[in-house]
Backbone as a ProteinNet text record, in pm:
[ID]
protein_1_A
[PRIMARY]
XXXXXXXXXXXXXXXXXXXXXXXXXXXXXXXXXXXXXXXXXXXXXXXXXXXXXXXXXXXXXXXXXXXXXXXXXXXXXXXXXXXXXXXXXXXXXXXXXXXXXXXXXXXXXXXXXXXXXXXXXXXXXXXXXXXXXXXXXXXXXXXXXXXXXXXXXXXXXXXXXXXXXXXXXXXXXXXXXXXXXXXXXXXXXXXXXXXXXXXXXXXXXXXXXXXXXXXXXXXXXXXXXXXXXXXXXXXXXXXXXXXXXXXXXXXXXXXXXXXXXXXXXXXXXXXXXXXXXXXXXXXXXXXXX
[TERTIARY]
1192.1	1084.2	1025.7	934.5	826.6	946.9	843.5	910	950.7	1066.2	1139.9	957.6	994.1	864.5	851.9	1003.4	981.2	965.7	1011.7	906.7	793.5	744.6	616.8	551.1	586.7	524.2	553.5	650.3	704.5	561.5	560	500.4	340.7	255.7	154.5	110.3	237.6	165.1	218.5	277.4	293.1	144.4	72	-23.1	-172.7	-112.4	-258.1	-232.9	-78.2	-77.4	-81.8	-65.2	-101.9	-252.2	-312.5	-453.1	-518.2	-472	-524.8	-481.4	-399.7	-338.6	-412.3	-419.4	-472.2	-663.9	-696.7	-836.8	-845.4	-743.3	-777.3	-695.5	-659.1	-634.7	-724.3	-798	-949.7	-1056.3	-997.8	-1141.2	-1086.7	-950.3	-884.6	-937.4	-981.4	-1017.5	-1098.4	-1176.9	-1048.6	-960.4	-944	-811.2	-687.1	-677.7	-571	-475.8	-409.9	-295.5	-220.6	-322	-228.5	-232.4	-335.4	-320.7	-177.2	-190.9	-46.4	43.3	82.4	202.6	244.1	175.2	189.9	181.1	149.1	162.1	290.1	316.8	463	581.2	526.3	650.7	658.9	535.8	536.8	654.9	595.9	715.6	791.5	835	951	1075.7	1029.3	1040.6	1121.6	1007.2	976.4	1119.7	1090.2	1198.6	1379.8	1345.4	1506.8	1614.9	1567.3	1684	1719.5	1611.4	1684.4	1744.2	1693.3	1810.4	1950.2	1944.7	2104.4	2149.3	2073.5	2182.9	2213.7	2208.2	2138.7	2204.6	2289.1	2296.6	2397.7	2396.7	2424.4	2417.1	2516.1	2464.6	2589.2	2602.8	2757.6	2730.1	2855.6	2900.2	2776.7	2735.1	2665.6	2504.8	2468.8	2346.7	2259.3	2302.9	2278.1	2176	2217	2127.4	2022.6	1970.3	1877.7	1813.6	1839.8	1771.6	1724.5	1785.9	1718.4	1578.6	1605.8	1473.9	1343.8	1436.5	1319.9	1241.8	1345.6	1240.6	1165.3	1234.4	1106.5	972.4	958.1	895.5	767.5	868.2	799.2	692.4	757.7	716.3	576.1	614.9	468.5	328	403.8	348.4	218	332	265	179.1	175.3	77.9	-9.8	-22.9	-115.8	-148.7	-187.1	-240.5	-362.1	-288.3	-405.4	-490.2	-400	-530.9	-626.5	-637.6	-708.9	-780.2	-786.7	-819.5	-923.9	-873.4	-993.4	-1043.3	-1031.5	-1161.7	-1264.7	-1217.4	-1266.7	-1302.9	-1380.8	-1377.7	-1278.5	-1158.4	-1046.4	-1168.7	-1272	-1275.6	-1276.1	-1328	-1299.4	-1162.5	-1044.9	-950.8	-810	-893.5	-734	-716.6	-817	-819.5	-766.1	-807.5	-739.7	-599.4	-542.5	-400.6	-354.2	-404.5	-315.1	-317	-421.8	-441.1	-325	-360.7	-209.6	-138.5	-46.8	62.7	131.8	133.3	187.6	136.1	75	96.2	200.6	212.8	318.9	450.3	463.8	593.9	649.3	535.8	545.9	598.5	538.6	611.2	711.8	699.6	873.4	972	987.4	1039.8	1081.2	993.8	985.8	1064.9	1018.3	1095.1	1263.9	1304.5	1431.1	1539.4	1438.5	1498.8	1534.5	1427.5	1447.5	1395.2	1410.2	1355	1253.1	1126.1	1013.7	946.1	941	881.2	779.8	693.7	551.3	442.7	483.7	375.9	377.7	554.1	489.4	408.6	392.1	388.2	197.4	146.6	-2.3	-18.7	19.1	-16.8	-57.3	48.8	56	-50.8	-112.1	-209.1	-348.4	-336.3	-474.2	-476.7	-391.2	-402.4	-506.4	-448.7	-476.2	-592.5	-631.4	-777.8	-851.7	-844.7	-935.3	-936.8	-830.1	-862.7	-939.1	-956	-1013.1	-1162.6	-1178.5	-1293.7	-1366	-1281.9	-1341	-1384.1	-1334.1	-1297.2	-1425.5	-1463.6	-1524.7	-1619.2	-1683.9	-1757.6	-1742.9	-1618.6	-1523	-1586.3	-1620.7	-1650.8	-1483.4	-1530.7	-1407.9	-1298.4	-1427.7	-1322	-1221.1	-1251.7	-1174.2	-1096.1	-1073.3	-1010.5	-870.5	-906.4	-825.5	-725.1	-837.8	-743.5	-625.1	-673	-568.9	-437.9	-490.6	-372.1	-221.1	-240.1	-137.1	-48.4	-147.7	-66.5	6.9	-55.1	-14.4	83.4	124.9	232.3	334.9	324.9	470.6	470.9	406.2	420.9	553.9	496.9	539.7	698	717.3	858.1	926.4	855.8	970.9	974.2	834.3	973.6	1050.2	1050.1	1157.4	1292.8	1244.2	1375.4	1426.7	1372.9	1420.5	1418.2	1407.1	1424	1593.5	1641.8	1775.5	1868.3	1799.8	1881.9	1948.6	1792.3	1830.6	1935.7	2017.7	2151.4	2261.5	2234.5	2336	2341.2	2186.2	2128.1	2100.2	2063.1	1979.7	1837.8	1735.8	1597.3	1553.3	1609.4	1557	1617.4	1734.4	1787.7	1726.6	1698.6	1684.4	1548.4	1468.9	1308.5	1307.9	1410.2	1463.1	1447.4	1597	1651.6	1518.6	1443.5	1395.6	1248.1	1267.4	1074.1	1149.7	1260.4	1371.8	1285.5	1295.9	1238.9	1079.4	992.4	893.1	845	907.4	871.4	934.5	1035	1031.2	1011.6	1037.9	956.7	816.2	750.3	591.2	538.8	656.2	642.4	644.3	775.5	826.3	722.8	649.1	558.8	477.9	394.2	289.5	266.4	375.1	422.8	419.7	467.2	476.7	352.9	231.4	157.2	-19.4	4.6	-115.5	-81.9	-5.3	48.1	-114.7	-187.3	-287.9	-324	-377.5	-428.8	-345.9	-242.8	-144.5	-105.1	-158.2	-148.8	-278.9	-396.8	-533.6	-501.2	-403.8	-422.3	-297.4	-268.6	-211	-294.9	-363.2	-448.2	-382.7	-439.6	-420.7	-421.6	-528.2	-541.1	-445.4	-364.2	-274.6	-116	-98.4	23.6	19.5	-145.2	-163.2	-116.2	-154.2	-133.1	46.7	107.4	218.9	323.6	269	337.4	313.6	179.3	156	227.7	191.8	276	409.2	510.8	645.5	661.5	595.5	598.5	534	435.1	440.5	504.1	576.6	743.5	815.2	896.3	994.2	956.9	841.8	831.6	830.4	819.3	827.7	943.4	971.9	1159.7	1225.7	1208.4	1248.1	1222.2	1142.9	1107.8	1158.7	1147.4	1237.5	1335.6	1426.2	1602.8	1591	1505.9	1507.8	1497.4	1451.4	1397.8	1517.9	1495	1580.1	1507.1	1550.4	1491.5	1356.9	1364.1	1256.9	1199.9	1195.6	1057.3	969.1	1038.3	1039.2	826.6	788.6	659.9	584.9	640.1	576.9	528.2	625.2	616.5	517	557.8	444.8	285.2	276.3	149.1	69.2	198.2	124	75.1	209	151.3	25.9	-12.8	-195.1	-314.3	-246.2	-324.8	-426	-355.9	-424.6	-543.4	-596.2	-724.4	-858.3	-816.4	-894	-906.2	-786.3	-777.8	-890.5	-844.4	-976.5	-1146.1	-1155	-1270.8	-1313.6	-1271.8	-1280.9	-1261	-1248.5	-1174.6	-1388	-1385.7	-1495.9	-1642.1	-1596.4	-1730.3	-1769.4	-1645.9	-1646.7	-1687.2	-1663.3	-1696	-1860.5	-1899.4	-2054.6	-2159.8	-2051.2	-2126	-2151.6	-2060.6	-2090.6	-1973.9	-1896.1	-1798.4	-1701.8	-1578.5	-1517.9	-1441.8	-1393.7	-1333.9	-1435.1	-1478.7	-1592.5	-1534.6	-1476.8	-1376.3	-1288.6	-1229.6	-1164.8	-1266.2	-1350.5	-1415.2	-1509.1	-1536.4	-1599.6	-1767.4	-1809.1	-1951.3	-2035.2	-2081.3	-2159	-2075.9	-1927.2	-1838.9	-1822	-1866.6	-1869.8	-1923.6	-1859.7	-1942.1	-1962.2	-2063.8	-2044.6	-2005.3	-1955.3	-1909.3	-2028.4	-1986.7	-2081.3	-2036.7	-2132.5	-2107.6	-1965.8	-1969.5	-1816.3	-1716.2	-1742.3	-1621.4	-1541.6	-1646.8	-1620.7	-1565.3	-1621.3	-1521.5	-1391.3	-1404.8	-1240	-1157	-1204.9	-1105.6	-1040.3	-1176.2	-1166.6	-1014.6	-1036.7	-956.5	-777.2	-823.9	-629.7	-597.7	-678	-605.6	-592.2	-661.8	-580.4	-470.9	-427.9	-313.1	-175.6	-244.5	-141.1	-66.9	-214	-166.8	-38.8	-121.2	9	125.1	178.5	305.7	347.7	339.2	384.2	424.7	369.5	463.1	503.5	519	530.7	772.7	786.8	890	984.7
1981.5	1977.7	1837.7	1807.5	1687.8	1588.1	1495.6	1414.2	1496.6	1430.6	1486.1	1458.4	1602.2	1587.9	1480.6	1421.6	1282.4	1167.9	1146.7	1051	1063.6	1170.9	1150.3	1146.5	1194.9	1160.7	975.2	936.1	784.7	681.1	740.3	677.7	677.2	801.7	823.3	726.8	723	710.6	528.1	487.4	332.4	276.8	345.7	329.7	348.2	426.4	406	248.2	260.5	127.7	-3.5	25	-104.5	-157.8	-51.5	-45.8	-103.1	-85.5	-128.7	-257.4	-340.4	-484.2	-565	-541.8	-593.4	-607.3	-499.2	-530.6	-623.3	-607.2	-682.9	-863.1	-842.6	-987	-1056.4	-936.7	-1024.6	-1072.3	-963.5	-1011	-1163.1	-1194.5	-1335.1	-1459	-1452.1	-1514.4	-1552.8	-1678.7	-1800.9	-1868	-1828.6	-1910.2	-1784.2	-1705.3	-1574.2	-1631.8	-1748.5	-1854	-1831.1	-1895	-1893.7	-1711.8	-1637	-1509.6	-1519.7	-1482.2	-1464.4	-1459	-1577.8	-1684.5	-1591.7	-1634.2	-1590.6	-1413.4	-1331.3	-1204.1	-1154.2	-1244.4	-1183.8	-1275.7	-1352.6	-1391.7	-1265.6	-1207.1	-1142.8	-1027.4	-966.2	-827.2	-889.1	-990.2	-1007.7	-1013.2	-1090.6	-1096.6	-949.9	-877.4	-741.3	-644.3	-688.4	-631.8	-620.1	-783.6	-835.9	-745.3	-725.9	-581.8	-492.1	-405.7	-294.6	-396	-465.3	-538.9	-534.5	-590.1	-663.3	-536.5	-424.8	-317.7	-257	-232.4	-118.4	-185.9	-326.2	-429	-358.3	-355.3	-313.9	-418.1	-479	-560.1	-541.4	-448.3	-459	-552.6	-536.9	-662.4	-640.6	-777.8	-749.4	-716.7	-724.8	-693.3	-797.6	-943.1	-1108.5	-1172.3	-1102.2	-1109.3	-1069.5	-963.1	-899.2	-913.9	-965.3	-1031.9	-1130.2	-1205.4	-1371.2	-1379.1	-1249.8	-1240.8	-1179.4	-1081.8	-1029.4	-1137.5	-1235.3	-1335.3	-1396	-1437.4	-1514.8	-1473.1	-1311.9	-1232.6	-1168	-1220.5	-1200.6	-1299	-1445.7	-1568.6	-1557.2	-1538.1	-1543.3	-1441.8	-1306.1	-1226	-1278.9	-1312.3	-1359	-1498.5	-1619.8	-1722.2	-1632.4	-1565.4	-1519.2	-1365.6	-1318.9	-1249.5	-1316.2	-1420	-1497.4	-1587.2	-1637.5	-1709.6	-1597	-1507.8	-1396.9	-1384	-1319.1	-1284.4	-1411.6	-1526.6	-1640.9	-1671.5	-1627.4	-1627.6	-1511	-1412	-1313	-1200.2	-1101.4	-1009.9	-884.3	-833.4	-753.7	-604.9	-577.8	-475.2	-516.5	-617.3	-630.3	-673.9	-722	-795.3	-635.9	-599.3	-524.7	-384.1	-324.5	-209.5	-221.2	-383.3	-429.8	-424.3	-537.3	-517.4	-433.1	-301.8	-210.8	-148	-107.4	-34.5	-83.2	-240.9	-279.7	-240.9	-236.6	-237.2	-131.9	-7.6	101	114	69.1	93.2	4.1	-121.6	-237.6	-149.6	-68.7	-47.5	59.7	164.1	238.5	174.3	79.8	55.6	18.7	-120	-167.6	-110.5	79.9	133	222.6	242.7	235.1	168.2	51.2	-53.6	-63.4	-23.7	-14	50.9	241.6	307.1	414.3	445.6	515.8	629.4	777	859.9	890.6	904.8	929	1078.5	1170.1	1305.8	1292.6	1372.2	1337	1350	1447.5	1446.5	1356.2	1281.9	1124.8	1051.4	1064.3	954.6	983.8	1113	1137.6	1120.7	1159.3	1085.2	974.2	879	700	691.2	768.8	709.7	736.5	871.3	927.7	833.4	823.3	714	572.7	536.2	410	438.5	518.7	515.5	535.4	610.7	620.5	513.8	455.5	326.1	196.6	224.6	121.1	170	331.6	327.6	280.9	292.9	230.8	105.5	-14.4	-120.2	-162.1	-97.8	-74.2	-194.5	-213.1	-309.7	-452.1	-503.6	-594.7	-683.9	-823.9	-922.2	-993.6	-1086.4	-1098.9	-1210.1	-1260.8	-1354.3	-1230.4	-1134.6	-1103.1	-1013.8	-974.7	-955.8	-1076	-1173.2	-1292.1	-1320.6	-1293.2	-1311	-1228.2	-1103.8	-1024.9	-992.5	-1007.4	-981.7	-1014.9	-1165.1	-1218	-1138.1	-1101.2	-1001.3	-889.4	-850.9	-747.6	-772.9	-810.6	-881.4	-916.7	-990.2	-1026.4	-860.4	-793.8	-663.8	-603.5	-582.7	-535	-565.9	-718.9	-738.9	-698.6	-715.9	-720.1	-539.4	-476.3	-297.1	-245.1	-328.7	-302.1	-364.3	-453.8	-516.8	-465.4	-421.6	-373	-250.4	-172.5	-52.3	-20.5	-107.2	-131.6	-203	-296.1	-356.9	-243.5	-149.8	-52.3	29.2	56	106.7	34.7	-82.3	-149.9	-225	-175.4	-249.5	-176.6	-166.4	-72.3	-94	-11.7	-94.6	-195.6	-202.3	-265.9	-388.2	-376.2	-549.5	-563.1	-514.3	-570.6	-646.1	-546.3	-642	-772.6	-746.3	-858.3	-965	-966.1	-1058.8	-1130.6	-1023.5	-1081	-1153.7	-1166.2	-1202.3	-1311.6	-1314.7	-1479.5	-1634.7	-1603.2	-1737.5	-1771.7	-1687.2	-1700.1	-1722.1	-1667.6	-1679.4	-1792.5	-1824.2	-1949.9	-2064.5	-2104.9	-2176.4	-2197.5	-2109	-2100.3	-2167.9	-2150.7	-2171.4	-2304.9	-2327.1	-2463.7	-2548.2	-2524.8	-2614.4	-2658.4	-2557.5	-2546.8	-2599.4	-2608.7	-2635.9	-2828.4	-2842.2	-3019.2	-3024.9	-2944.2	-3009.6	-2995	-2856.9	-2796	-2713.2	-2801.2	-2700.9	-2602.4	-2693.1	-2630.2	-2460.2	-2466	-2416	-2295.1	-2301.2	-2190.6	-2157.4	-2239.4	-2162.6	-2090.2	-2146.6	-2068.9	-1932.6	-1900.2	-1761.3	-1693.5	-1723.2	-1605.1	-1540.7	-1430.4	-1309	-1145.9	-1078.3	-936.4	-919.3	-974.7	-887.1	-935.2	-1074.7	-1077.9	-1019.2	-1000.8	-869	-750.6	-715.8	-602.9	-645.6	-744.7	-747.4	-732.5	-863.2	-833.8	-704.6	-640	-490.6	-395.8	-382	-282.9	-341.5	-473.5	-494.2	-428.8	-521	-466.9	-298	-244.5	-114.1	-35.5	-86.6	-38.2	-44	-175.9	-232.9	-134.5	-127.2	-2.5	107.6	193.5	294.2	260.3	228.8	196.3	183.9	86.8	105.5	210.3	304.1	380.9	483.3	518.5	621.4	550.1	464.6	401	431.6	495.5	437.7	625.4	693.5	830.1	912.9	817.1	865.5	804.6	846.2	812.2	696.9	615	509.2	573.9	671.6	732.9	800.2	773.9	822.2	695	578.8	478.3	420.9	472.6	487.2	570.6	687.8	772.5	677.8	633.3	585	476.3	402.4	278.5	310.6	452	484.3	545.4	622.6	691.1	589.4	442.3	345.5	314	330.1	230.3	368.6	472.9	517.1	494.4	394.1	265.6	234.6	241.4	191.4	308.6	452.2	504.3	502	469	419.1	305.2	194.1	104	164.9	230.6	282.1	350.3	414	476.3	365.8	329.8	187.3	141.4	68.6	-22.2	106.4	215.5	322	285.2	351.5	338.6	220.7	123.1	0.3	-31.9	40.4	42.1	125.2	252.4	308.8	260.4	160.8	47.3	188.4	212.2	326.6	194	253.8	193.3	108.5	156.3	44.5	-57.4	-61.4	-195.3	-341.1	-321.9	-462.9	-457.7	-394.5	-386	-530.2	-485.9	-568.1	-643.5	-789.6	-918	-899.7	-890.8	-894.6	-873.6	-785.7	-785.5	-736.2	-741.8	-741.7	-577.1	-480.8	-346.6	-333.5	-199	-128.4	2.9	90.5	194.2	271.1	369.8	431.1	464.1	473.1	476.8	624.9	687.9	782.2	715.2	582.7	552.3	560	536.5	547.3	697.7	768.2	897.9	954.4	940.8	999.3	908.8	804.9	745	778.5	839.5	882	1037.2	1090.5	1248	1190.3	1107.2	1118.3	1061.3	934.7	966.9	1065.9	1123	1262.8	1365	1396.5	1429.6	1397.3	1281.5	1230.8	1245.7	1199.4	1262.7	1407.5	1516.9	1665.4	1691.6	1611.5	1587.8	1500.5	1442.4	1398.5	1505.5	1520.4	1636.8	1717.5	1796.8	1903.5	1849.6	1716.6	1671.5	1714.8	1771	1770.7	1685.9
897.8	799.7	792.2	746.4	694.4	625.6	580.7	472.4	333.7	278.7	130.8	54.5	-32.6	-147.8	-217.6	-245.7	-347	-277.2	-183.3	-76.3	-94.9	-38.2	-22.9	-205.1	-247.8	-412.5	-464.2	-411.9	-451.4	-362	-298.7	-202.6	-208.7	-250.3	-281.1	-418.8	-485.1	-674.4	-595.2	-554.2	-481.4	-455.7	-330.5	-290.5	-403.3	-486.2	-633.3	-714	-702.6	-798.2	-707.6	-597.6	-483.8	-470.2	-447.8	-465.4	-579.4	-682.2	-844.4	-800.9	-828.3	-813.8	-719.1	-597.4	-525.9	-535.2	-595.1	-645.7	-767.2	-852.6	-943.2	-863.8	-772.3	-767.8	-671.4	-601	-537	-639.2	-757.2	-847.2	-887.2	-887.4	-948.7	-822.9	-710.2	-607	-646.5	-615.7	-533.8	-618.3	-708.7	-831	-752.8	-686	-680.1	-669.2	-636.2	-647.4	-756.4	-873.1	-1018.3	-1063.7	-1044.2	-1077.6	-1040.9	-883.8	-816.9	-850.6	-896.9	-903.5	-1103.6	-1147.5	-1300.2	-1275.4	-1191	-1175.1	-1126.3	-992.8	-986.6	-1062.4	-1162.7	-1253.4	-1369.6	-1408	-1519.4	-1451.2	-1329.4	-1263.9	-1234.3	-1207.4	-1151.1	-1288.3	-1422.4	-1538.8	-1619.7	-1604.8	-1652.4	-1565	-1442.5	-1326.8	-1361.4	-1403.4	-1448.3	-1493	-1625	-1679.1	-1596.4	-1536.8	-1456	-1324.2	-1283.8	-1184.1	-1159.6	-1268.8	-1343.9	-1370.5	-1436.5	-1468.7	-1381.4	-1245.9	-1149.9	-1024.7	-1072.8	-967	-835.2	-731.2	-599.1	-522.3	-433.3	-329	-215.4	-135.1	-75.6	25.1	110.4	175.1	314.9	341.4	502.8	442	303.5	249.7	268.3	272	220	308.2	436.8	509	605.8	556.7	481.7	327.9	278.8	182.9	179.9	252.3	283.7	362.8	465.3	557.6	482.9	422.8	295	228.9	146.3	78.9	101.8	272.3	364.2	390.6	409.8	479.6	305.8	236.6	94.3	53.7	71.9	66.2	121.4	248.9	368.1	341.3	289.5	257.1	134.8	33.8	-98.5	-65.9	35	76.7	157.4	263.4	367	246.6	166.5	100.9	7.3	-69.2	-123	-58.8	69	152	195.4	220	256.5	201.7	87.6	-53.9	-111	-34.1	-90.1	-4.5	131.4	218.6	255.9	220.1	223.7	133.4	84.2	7	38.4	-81.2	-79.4	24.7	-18	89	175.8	211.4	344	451.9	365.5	438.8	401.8	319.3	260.5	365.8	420.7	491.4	637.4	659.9	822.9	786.3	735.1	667.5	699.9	564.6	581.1	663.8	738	885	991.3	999.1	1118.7	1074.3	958.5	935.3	1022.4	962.6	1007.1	1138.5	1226.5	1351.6	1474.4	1358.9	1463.4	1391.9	1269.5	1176	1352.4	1393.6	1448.6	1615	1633.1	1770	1784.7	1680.7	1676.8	1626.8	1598.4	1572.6	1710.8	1819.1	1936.6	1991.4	1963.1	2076	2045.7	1913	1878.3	1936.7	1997.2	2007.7	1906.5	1826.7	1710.1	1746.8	1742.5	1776.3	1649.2	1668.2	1622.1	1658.2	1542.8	1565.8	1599.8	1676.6	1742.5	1659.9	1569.8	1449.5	1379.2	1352.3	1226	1314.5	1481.2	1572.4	1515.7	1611.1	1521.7	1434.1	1316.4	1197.1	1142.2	1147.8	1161	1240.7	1400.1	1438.1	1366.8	1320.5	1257.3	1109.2	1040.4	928.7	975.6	1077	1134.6	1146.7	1208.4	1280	1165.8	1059	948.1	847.4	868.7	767.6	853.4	985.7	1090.5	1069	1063.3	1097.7	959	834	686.3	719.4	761.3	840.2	882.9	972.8	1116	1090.6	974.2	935.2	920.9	896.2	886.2	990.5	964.7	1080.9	1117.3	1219.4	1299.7	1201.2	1106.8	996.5	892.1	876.9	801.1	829.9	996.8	1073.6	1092.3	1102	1170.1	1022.3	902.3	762.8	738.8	802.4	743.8	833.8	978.1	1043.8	1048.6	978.1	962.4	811.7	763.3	635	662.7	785.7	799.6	893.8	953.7	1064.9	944.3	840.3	739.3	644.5	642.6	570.4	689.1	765.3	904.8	892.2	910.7	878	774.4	673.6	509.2	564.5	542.3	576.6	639.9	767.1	912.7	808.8	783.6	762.1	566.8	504.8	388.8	417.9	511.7	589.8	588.9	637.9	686.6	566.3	491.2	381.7	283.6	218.8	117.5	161.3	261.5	271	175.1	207.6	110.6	14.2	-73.4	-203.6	-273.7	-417.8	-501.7	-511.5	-459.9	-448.8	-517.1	-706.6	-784.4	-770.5	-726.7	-698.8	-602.3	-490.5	-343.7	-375.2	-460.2	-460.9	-547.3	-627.5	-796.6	-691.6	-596.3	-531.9	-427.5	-306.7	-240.2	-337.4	-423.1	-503	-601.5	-611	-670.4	-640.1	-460.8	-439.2	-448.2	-416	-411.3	-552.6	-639.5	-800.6	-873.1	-825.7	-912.4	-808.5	-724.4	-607.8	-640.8	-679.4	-712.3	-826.5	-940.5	-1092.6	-1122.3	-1031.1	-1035.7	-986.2	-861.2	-789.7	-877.5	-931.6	-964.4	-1137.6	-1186.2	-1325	-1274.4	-1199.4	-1136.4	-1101.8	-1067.2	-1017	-1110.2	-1123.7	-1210.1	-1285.9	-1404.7	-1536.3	-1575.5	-1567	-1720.6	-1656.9	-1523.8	-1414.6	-1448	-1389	-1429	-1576.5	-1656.7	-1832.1	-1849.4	-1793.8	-1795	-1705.7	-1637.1	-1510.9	-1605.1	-1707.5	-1840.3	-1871.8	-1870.5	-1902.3	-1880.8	-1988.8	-1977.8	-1801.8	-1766.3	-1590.5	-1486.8	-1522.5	-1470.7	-1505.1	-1614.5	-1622.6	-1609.3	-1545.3	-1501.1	-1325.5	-1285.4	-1172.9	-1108.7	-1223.7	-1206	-1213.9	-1256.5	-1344.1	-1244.9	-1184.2	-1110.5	-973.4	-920.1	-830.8	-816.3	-887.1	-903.1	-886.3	-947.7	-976	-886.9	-793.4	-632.2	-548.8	-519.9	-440.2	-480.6	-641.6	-658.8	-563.8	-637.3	-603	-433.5	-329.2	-178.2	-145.1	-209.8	-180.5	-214.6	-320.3	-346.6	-259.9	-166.9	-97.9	60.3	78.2	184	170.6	48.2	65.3	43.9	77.1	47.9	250.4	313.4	456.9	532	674.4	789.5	875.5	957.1	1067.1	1088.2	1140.9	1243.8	1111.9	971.3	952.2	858.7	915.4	861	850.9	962.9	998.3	945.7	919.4	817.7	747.1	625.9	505.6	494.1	568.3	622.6	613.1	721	735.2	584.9	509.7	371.2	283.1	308.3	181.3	230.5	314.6	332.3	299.3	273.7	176.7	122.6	13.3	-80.9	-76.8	54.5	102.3	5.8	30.1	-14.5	-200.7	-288.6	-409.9	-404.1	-315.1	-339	-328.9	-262.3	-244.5	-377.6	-409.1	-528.7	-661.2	-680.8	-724.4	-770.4	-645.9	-592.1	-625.6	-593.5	-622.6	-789	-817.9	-1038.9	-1082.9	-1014.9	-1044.9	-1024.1	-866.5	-882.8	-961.1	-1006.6	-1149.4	-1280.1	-1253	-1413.5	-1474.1	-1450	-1530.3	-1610.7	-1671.3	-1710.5	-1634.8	-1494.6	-1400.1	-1388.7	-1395.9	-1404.3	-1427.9	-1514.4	-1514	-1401.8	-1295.8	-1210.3	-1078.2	-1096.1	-979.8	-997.2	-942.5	-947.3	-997.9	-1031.1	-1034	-942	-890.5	-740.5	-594.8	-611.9	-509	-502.9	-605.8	-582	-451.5	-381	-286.4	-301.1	-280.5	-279.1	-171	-209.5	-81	46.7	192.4	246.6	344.1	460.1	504.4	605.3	638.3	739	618.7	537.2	446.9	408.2	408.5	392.4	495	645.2	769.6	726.4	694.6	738.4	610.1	524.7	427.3	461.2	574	586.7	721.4	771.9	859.3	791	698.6	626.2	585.5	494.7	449.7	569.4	658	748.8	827.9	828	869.4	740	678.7	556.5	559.7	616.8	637.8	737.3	828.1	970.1	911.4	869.5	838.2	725.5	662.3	542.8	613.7	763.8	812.7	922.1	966.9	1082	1097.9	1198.3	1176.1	1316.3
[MASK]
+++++++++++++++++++++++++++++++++++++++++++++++++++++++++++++++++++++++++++++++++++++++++++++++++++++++++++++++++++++++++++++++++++++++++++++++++++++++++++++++++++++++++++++++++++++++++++++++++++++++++++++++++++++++++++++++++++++++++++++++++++++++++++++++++++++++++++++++++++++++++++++++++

């Protein structure tokens, strides 16, 4: 059979709340630094309790977590450099598009057996969030790849950790350094900066963050190696949340505060094939067996 139903449900409602965060932290660009930084202190904060209660770490876990944080670290610098050179539609659809297709080879290259339908799928995902894309100049191409290359790592490699972690520590633990590393810097260098990026929209950022990671990990520690690509390919989803996202926002609707002034797009007829084409890829993994 396909992926478990609650996978794929963990994973879907991930990709709505991934989508929200990340728009609202292009709208925080070019300050998305202190957003950042004060966003994943708020989840990481917020995170703590269930951590500590929930705590899991067996032996041989440690390291896998260390690579995680690294891979977190990089993640969290090459997202906001992005994000401040570029507009989130435009950098966030490349992203997520690579992702799940390097998740898919180097799952290949492992030796993992891969059903042929997650294998179509992951590709039909890809291609519909490329062809959303399609518009993308070569700068915001070059921005995002590198995001998507440290995405790439942290799930291969928290792929394999969540055997011997509880998701909520594993993310507690790997988002430790980057969050207070960040706090600390930035407290030595540009207190005020980072007391001005305290706003409602940044504990939205932080909250939904965190609470997209759970839910991912959580559907990671629910699948096998080989459907590790699945999962990958459903989280970029997301892309079409933004779209929709960015539409409401050009209706002057209530998401309207979601996005920058002018940075709305409306949907266009490429947007529409490349959404017709994730959800068809979505169809194909659901019965992919």
């Amino acid at each position: 059979m396909g992926l478990p139903a609650l996978a794929l449900a963990l994973i879907l409602s991930s990709a709505l709340l991934h989508a929200l965060w990340n728009v609202l932290l292009g709208r925080a660009a070019p300050k998305g630094f202190d957003a950042g930084i004060v966003g994943y202190a708020v989840g990481w904060l917020a995170l703590t309790p269930f951590a500590l209660i929930r705590w899991r770490v067996e032996d041989g876990a440690w390291g896998y977590l260390a690579l995680s944080a690294f891979f977190s670290i990089t993640y969290f610098l090459l997202l906001n450099v992005a994000y401040a050179r570029v507009p989130v539609h435009a950098a966030y659809p490349v992203a997520r598009g690579l992702a799940p297709v390097l998740v898919l080879l180097v799952t290949l290259i492992a030796g993992d057996d891969v059903p042929a339908g997650a294998g179509v799928g992951v590709l039909v995902i890809s291609a519909g969030i490329f062809v959303t894309a399609s518009g993308a100049n070569r700068r915001s191409v070059l921005a995002a790849a590198p995001v998507a290359l440290s995405l790439t790592c942290y799930t291969i490699i928290a792929s394999r950790g969540l055997a011997s972690v509880d998701p909520s520590t594993y993310l507690w633990l790997s988002m430790t350094p980057v969050v207070l590393g960040s706090v600390t810097i930035r407290l030595l260098t540009k207190p005020r900066s980072l007391y001005a990026a305290i706003k409602p929209i940044t504990f939205v950022i932080g909250l939904g963050s965190v609470a997209a990671h759970v839910l991912t990990l959580a559907a990671l520690a629910l699948v096998t190696a080989a459907e590790v690509p699945a999962i990958a390919a459903l989280r970029e989803t997301g892309i079409l949340f933004v779209i929709v996202l960015s539409w409401a926002a050009a209706r002057g609707s209530v998401l309207s505060w979601a996005a920058a002034p002018g940075s709305a797009d409306r949907p266009t007829a490429r947007t529409a094939v490349g959404a017709t084409l994730v959800f068809a890829g979505v169809a194909v993994l659901a019965m992919a067996r």
